[in-house]
C-alpha positions as CSV (number, residue, x, y, z in Angstrom):
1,X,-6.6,-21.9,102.3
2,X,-8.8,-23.2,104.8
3,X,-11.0,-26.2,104.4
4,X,-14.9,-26.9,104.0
5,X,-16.7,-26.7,107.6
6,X,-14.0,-24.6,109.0
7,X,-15.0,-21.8,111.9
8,X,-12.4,-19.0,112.0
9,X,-13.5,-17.1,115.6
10,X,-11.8,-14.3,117.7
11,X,-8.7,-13.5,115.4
12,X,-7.0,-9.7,115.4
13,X,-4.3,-9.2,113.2
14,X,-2.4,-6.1,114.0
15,X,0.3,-6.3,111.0
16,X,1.0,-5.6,108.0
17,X,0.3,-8.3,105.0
18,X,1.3,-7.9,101.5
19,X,1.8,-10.1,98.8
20,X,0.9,-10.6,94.9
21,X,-3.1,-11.3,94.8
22,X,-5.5,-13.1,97.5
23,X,-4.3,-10.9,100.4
24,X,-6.7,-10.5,103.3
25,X,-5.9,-9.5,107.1
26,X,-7.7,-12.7,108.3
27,X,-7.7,-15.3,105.5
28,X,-5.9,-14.4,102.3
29,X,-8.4,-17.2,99.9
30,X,-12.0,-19.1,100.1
31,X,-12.8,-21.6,98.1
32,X,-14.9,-24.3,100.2
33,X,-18.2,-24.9,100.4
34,X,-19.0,-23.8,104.1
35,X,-17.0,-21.5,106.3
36,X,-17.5,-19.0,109.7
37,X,-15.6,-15.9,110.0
38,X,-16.9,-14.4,113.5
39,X,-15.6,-11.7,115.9
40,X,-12.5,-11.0,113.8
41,X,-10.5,-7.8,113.0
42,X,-8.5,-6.2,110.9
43,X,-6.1,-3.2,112.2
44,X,-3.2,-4.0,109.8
45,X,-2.2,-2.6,106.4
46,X,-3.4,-5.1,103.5
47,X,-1.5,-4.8,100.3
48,X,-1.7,-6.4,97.0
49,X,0.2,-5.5,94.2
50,X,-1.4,-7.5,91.3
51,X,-5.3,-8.0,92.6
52,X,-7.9,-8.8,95.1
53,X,-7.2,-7.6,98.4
54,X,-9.6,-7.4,101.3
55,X,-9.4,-6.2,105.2
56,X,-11.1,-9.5,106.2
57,X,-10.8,-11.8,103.3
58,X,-8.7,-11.3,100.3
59,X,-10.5,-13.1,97.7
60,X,-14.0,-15.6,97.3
61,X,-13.9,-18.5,95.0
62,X,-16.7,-20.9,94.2
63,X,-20.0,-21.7,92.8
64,X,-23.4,-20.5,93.8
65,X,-23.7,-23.0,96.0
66,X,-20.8,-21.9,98.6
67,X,-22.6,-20.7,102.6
68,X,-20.1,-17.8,103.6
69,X,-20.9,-16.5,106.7
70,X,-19.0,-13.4,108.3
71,X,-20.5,-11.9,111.2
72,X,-19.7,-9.3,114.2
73,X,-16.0,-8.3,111.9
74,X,-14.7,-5.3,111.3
75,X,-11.7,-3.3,109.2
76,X,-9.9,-1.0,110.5
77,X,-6.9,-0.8,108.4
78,X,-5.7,0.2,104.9
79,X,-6.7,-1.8,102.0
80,X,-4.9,-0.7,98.5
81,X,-4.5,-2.9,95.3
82,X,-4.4,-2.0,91.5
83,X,-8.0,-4.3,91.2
84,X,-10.7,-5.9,93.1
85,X,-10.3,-4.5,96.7
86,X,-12.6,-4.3,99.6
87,X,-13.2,-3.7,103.1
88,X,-14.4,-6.9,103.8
């Protein structure tokens, strides 16, 4: 998990990442109330076997009042998972 204010900037992950539920290439969970992704990509495989799975993030938590902001990232690899997947 990463904490409230946090910029996440220039990350590539080029591996593989698997695991139960929450599984992103980036940042597996969100649940803070201000965060940057920027200039990050994904070329791995991103697996979960349970739920929510995503090439960049793996899974958003919080209230309507959480500022998310992703910009110039991209997904190049596999995302598979039985529920809630995405490319982002």
């Amino acid at each position: 998990m990463v904490v409230s204010g946090s910029f996440i900037t220039n990350s590539d992950n080029y591996g593989s990442v698997s695991g139960r539920e929450r599984v992103g290439g980036i940042v597996g969970g969100i649940s803070t109330l201000a965060i940057t992704i920027s200039n990050c990509n994904n070329y791995g495989e991103v697996t979960a076997t349970v739920k929510t799975a995503g090439g960049i993030v793996g899974r958003f938590e919080g209230t309507t009042t959480v500022q998310i902001t992703i910009e110039q990232c991209t997904n190049k690899g596999n995302v598979s998972c039985t529920a809630e997947s995405g490319e982002v």
